[in-house]
C-alpha positions, 0 to 999 in steps of 0.5 A, spaced: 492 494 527 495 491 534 499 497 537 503 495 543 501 501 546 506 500 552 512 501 548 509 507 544 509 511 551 516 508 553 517 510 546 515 517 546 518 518 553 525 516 552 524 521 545 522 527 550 528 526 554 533 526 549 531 532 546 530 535 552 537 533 554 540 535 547 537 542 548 540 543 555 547 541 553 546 546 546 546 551 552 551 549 556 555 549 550 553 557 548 553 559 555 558 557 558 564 555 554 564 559 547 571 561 548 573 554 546 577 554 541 583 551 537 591 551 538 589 556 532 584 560 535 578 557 531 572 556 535 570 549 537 564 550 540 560 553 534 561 546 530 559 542 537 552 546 536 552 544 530 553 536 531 548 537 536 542 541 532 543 535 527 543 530 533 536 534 536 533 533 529 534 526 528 532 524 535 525 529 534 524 525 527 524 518 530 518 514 528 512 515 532 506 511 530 501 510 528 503 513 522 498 519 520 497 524 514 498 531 515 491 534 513 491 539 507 492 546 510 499 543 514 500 540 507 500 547 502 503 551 508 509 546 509 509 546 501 509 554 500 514 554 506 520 550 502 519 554 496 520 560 499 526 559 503 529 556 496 528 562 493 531 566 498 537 561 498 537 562 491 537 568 490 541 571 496 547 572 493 544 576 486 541 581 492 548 581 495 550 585 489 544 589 489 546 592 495 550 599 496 556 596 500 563 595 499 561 587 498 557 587 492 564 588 488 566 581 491 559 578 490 559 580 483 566 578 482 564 571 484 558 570 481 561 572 474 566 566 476 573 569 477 578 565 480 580 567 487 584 565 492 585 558 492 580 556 488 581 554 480 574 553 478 571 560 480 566 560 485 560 562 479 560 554 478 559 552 486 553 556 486 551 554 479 551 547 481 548 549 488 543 553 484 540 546 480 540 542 486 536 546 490 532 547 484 530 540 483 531 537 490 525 542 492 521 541 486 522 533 489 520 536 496 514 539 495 511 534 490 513 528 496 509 534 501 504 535 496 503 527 495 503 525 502 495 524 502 494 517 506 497 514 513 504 510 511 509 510 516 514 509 510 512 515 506 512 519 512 520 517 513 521 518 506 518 525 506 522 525 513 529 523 508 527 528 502 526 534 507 533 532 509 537 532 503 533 538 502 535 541 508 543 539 508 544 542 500 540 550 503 545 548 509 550 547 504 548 553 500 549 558 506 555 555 508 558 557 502 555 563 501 558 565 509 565 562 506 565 567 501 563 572 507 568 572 511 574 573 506 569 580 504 567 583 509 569 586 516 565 581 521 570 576 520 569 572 527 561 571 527 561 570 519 566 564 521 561 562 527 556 561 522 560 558 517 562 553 522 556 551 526 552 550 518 558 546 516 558 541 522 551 542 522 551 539 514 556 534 515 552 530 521 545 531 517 548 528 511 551 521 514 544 521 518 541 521 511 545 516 509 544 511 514 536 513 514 536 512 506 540 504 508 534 503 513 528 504 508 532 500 503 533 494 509 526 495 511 523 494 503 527 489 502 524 485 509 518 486 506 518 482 500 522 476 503 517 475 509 520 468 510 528 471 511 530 465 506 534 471 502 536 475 508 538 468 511 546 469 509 546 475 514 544 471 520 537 472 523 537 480 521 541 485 516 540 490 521 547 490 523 550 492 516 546 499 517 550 499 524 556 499 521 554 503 515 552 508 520 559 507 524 563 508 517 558 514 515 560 518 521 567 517 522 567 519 514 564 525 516 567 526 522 574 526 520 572 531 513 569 535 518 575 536 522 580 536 517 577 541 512 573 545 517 578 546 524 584 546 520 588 540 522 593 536 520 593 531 513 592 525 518 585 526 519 584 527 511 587 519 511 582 518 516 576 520 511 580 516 505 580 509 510 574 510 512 570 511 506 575 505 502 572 500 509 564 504 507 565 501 499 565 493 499 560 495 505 556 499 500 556 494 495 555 489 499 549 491 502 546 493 495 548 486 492 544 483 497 537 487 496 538 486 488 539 478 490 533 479 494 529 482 488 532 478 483 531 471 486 523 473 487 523 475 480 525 469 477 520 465 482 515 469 479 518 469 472 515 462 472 508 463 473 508 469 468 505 465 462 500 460 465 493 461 462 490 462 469 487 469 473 493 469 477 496 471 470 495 478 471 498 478 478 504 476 477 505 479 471 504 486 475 509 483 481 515 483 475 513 490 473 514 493 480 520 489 481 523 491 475 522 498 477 525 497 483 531 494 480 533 499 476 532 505 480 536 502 486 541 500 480 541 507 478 542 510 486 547 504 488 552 506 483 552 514 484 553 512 491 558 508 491 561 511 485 561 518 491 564 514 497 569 511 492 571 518 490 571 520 497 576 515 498 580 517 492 580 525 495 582 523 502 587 518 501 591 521 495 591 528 498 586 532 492 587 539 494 580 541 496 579 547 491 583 544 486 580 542 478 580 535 481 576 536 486 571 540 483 570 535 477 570 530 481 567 531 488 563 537 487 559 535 481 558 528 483 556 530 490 551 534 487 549 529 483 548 524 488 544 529 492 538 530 486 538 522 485 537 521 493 532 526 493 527 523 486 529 517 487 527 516 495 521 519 492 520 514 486 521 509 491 517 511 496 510 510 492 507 517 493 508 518 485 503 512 484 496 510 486 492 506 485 496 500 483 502 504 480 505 499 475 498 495 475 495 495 467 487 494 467 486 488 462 481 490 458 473 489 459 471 482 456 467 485 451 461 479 451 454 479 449 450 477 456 446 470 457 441 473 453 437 478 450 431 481 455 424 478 452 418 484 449 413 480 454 411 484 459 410 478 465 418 477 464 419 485 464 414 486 470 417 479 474 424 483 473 421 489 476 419 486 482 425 482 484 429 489 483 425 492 490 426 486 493 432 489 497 435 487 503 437 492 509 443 490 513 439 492 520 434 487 517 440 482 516 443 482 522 436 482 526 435 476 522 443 473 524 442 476 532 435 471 531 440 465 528 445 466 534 439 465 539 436 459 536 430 462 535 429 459 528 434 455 527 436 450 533 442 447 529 445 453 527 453 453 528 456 459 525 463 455 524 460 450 520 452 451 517 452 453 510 448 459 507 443 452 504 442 450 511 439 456 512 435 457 506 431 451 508 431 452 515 430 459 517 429 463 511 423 458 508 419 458 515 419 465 516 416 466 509 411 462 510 404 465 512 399 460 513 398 457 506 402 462 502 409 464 501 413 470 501 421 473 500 424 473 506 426 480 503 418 482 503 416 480 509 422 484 513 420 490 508 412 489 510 412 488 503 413 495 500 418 496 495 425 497 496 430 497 490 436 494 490 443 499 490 448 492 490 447 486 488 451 479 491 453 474 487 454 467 493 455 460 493 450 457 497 455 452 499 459 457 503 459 458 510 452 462 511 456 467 517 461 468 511 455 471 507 453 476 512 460 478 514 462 479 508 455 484 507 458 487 512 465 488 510 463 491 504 458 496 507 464 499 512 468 499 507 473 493 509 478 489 503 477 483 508 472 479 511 476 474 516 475 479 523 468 481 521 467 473 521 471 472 528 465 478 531 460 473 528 461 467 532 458 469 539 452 473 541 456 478 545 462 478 540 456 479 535 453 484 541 459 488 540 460 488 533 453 491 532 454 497 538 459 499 533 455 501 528 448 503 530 450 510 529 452 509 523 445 509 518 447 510 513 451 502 513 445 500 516 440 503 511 444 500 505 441 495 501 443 488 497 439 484 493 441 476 496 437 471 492 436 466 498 432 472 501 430 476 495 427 470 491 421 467 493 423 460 495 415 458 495 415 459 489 421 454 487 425 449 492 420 449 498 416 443 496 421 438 494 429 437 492 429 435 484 428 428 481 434 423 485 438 422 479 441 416 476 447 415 477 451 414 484 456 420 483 450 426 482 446 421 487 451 422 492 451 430 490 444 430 490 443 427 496 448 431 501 445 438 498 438 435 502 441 435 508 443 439 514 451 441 513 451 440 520 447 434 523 446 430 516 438 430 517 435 431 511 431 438 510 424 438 512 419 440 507 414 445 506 407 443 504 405 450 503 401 451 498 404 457 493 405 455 486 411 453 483 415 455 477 420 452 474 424 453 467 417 450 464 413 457 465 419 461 464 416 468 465 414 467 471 420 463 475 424 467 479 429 463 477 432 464 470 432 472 471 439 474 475 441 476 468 436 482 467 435 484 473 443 485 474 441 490 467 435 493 470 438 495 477 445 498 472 440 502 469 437 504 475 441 505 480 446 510 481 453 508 482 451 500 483 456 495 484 456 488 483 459 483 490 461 477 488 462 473 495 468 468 494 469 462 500 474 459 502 476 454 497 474 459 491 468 454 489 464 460 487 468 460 481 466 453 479 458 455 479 456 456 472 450 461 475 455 466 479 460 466 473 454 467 469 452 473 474 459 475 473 460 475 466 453 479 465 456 484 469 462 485 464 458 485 459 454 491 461 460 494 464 458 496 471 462 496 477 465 488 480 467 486 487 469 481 490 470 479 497 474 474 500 476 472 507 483 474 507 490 473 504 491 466 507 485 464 503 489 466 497 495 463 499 493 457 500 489 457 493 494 459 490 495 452 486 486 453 483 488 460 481 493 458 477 489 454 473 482 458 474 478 457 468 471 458 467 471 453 462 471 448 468 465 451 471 460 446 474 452 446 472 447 442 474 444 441 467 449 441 461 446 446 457 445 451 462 453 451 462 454 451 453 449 457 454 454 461 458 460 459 455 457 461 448 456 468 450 463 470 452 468 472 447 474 471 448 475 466 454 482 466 456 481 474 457 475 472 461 479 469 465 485 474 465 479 479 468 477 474 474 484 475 475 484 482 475 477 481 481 481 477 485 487 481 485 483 488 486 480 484 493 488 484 496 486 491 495 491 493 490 486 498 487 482 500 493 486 505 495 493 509 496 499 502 497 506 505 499 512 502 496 513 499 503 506 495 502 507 494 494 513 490 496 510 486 501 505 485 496 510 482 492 513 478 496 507 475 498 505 472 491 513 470 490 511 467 497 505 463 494 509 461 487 515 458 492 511 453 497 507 452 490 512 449 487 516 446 494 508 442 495 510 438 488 516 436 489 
C-alpha cells in the first residue's frame, strides 16, 4: 500500500493542533466567562461547551492511516465498557426510586407514566422508548466492536459512527433524566448546567453522525463506480452534496437547539422547519443517485448472469451483494427522510414539543431512526459477513479421477519416488539468482523466456551427470527424499519469472503475483526481494512438486521434440515449441544416455502419473494444497493435462488455488472467462482428451467450479473483505462486463 507519508504527518499535525485549540477555548470559556447567560438568565456558556465537546470529538475521530485493528484485549475492554455504561444509564432512574430522598416519589410517579406539567404522554413512555433504544443500539455496538478483527479504514469509520449513534442516545437519555431533575430537586442551577451542556452536546453529535453516515454512503458509492460514468451528473465529485448536507444538518440542529434549549422566540423553531424542508429533496436527491449508481451496475451484470461460462459464479455473487445493498440503503433513506420530513412538519407548523403530536411523530421516529442508523451501518459495513458474505460455494463436482491406480507394484513405487521430489523455495531462487547471472542460460530474459525455454536450456544441462541424467529436484536434494507439501500445476508456455513469482507469492501468502514478478526482473531488484526473506525458514523450507524439476526430463523429452507432424498447422505448433521463445533457435539436444519412457512402457513413465501422485501426496500430506499457476492470457485452462490436474483434485476433494498475475489479467480476459469451457481444451493427442472429459460428471458444473477458483484468487475468500472493498470488487466485475460489451459494438 503506496502511503503519502508527507500528508499524513501534516495530517496529524493540523489534528493536534485543533484539539489543542478546542481544549484551550473549552477553558477560557468555563473559566472566564461562566455568568454569561441569556436575557432570561439561562446560561449560555454551558451549551457552548457542549458544542465544543462534539467539535473536539469529531476532530480527535478524524481518519488516520493506515487503518489498524485494535488487538483483542482493547477490543473485550471497549466491548465491557459499553455494557456497563448502558446498564448504568438504563437503570439510573429505577436506582433513583430506591433512594430515601424527597425524589424517589417523582421518579417513581414518572416511571409509572403519570402526565405532568406539559407533557401529555407521560414521561414512562420517553424512558421506554430510551430504554429500547439504548438496548439495541448497544447490542449493535458491542457486536461492531467485538467484529472489528482485521485492518479496514471503512469498518474502523463504521464502528467510529456506531460508537456515535450509541453515544448521542446515553447523552440523550441523561439529558432526559436531568430534565426531570431540576423540576424535582433543589440543585436547580447545576442540574439545569448539566442539562444544557448534554443537550448542545447531543444535538451537535447527532448532525456529525448525519453528515459521517453520507460520507460512508458516498465513498461505497465511488467504490462501485470506479470510472465515475454514474457520478458524472454531479460534475467531477458528489462530495459537494455532503457540504451542503452538512450545512442543512447543522443549521437544523442549530436552530432546534436555540429554540428548544435557550428558550427563544418561535422564529427560530421556523428555522428548523425551512432548514429541514431545504435537508429533504437534498436527501432524496443524494439517495436517488446511489440507488441509480447500484441499479445501473445491476442490470449491466444482470446480462452476464446466465451465460455458461465460469464468470457465472461472480457475477451471480456481485447481484447478491447489490440486491442487499439496495434493500437496506431503501430501508435507511426512507426513515431518514421520512425523520427530516417530520422535522420539518414540527418546525414549520408549530407542533408543541410535548404535545401527542409530537410523541408520535417525532419521539417514536426519532428512535426508530437511531436503531436503523446503528444495525444498518453495521450490516453495511460488512463485519457481520466473512469470507465472501453473499458468495454460495457451488458444489464439489463429484468426478471420478482420470483413473483407477494400477496393483502393479512398479507404477505404485515410480509414484512414490516422484512424491519426494520436492523442490525448496531456497534451492528455487538459487537456481533463478544462477538465471539472472547467465550462468547457465545466456539467453535468458525474464520479460519474455518461458518455463519450456528453461527446461531445455537450463534444467536439462544441470541434470545431466556424465552419461546419465537426473530431476533437477534430485540433484538440488543430493538425491535424498523430500516429500512434497504442494503441488503446481503450470502451463509451460508461461513466462518462467511467472512460474517463480507466482511460488513465492503463494508461500508469503500474497493473493498477486505482478509485484513479486517486478522484484524479478534485475539482480538487484531480485537481491532485495531475497534479503526479505531470508529470516523467514519457514518460506524458504517449504516444498512444491514442479513437474519440469520434479520428473526426470532424461527419462522423456531430452533426446528429441517428437515426430514432425503432417500438416502445416500442428507443423507450424511443432515447430515453434523447439525453439528458443527468445532468440528462435532450436534447442540443442542432449545425447545422454538415460533411457526413455514413454506411453509404451506405461509403469515406468513419469509421464502419465500426475493423477496418482496428486492421490498419494493428499494421502500423505497434512494440509496439502493444490496451485494451479494461470498466465496472462488464462491458456492454462486450454491444457487438457492442467484441467485434468484439476479435475483430479476435485474428485478427491483436496484444497485447490489459483494464482494470478493481478486484477488486469482478469479485466482484460474477461471476454475468455465468459466462455471458459473445459470442453474447448487442447491436447496433443485426441484420445488424451476424451479420456479426460469421460470422467467428469457434470461438465457445466465443472466449469461453474473453475469459476469459483478464478473468483477465490480476487481474494474474495482468503480473508475479511469490508463492504467498502466488497463494493469495489463489484464495481470492478460490472467495469469487465461494460468495456465487454462497449468492444462489440
Amino acid at each position: 500500500m503506496d502511503l503519502n507519508l508527507p500528508a499524513m504527518e501534516t495530517t496529524r499535525v493540523l489534528q493536534s493542533t485543533a484539539i489543542l485549540t478546542i481544549l484551550v477555548l473549552m477553558v477560557v470559556l468555563g473559566t472566564f466567562l461562566g455568568p454569561v447567560a441569556t436575557s432570561e438568565g439561562k446560561p449560555l456558556i454551558p451549551a457552548a461547551e457542549g458544542t465544543l465537546t462534539g467539535l473536539l470529538i469529531a476532530v480527535a475521530l478524524v481518519p488516520k492511516a493506515p487503518a489498524t485493528a485494535p488487538e483483542r484485549c482493547f477490543r473485550y475492554a471497549a466491548a465491557a465498557l459499553v455494557v456497563g455504561l448502558t446498564l448504568i444509564v438504563m437503570t439510573y432512574p429505577l436506582h433513583m426510586t430506591l433512594l430515601p430522598s424527597p425524589c424517589a416519589a417523582h421518579w417513581r410517579s414518572w416511571l409509572m407514566g403519570e402526565a405532568f406539567e406539559e407533557y401529555a404522554c407521560g414521561p414512562s413512555w420517553e424512558y421506554a422508548g430510551d430504554f429500547v433504544t439504548l438496548l439495541l443500539t448497544s447490542i449493535a455496538l458491542v457486536l461492531a466492536v467485538l467484529r472489528f478483527k482485521t485492518p479496514s479504514s471503512y469498518a474502523r469509520n463504521s464502528v467510529y459512527c456506531i460508537a456515535t449513534n450509541w453515544f448521542c442516545w446515553v447523552i440523550w437519555a441523561l439529558e432526559d433524566y436531568t430534565d426531570w431533575c431540576k423540576k424535582t430537586v433543589d440543585a436547580h442551577e447545576q442540574v439545569n448546567v448539566i442539562n444544557k451542556y448534554l443537550a448542545a452536546l447531543g444535538k451537535f453529535l447527532n448532525a456529525l453522525l448525519f453528515v459521517w453516515i453520507a460520507v460512508l454512503v458516498l465513498r461505497r458509492t465511488q467504490k462501485m463506480d470506479p470510472s465515475g460514468w454514474q457520478l458524472a451528473v454531479c460534475g467531477h465529485t458528489a462530495w459537494w452534496l455532503v457540504g451542503i448536507i452538512a450545512a442543512g444538518a447543522l443549521c437544523t440542529q442549530l436552530a432546534r437547539f436555540i429554540h428548544i434549549y435557550l428558550g427563544t422566540g418561535d422564529e427560530w423553531t421556523t428555522v428548523s422547519g425551512i432548514s429541514a424542508a431545504i435537508m429533504l429533496p437534498i436527501w432524496i436527491y443524494f439517495a436517488w443517485l446511489h440507488a441509480q449508481a447500484f441499479e445501473a451496475n445491476r442490470r449491466v451484470l444482470k446480462e452476464d448472469s446466465e451465460l455458461p461460462g465460469a464468470v457465472v459464479v461472480q457475477v451471480k455473487w456481485a447481484l447478491r451483494v447489490l440486491r442487499t445493498e439496495l434493500q437496506a440503503g431503501l430501508i435507511l433513506s426512507i426513515i431518514t427522510g421520512a425523520h427530516w420530513a417530520l422535522t420539518g412538519v414540527v418546525g414549520l407548523f408549530g407542533v408543541e414539543k410535548y404535545s401527542e403530536a409530537y410523541f408520535v411523530l417525532l419521539h417514536c421516529l426519532k428512535r426508530l431512526a437511531g436503531i436503523a442508523d446503528a444495525w444498518g451501518l453495521l450490516m453495511l459495513s460488512g463485519l457481520l459477513q466473512r469470507n465472501g458474505g453473499h458468495a454460495v460455494k457451488p458444489p464439489v463436482p463429484t468426478n471420478r479421477g482420470l483413473r483407477d491406480s494400477p496393483d502393479d507394484a512398479v507404477w505404485t513405487a515410480k509414484v512414490e519416488e516422484l512424491a519426494h521430489r520436492g523442490v525448496r523455495v531456497g534451492d528455487l531462487m538459487d537456481f533463478y539468482q544462477q538465471l539472472l547471472e547467465g550462468q547457465v542460460m545466456p539467453s535468458f530474459d525474464p520479460r519474455y523466456s518461458q518455463t519450456s525455454d528453461v527446461a531445455r536450456e537450463a534444467v536439462i544441462p544441470m541434470s545431466r551427470v556424465d552419461e546419465d541424467g537426473f530431476a533437477l529436484a534430485s540433484i538440488w536434494n543430493q538425491q535424498r527424499p523430500c516429500l512434497a507439501g504442494r503441488m503446481v500445476t503450470h502451463n509451460w508456455g508461461n513466462r518462467f519469472s511467472h512460474l517463480v513469482a507466482a511460488i513465492l507469492a503463494d508461500a508469503t501468502g500474497q493473493a498477486y503475483f505482478a509485484d513479486v514478478v517486478d522484484a524479478l526482473q534485475t539482480l538487484e531488484d531480485f537481491a532485495e526481494f531475497r534479503d526479505s526473506l531470508q529470516n523467514t525458514e519457514q518460506v524458504m523450507d517449504a516444498t512444491y512438486w514442479v513437474c519440469v524439476f520434479s520428473v526426470n526430463q532424461h527419462a522423456s523429452i531430452c533426446g528429441g521434440f517428437g515426430p514432425c507432424p503432417d500438416t502445416a498447422y500442428a507443423y507450424n505448433q511443432w515447430d515453434a515449441k523447439r525453439r528458443n521463445s527468445v532468440t528462435g533457435e532450436i534447442f540443442p539436444l542432449c545425447g545422454c544416455k538415460r533411457k526413455k519412457y514413454f506411453n509404451n512402457e506405461a509403469a515406468l513413465t513419469e509421464l502419465n502419473k500426475f493423477d496418482d501422485l496428486m492421490r498419494f501426496l493428499a494421502e500423505n500430506v497434512p494440509d496439502f494444497v493444490h496451485v494451479t499457476v494461470a498466465d496472462d492470457d488464462l491458456d492454462v485452462f486450454k491444457r487438457a493435462w492442467c484441467v485434468a490436474e484439476l479435475v483430479e483434485g476435485s474428485a478427491l476433494n483436496i484444497r485447490q488455488t489459483l494464482l494470478i498475475h493481478s486484477t488486469a489479467c482478469l479485466d482484460k480476459n474477461y471476454s475468455k472467462l465468459k466462455t471458459l469451457d473445459i470442453q474447448a481444451c487442447e491436447a496433443s493427442r485426441a484420445e488424451d482428451k476424451d479420456q479426460i472429459l469421460s470422467r467428469i460428471d457434470d461438465i457445466q458444473g465443472f466449469n461453474e467450479y473453475l469459476g469459483w477458483l478464478v473468483f477465490d484468487a480476487e481474494g474474495i475468500f482468503s480473508g475479511f473483505l469490508d463492504r467498502e472493498a466488497r463494493l469495489s470488487l463489484v464495481g470492478r466485475l460490472s467495469e469487465r462486463a461494460r468495456c465487454d460489451k462497449d468492444s462489440k459494438v
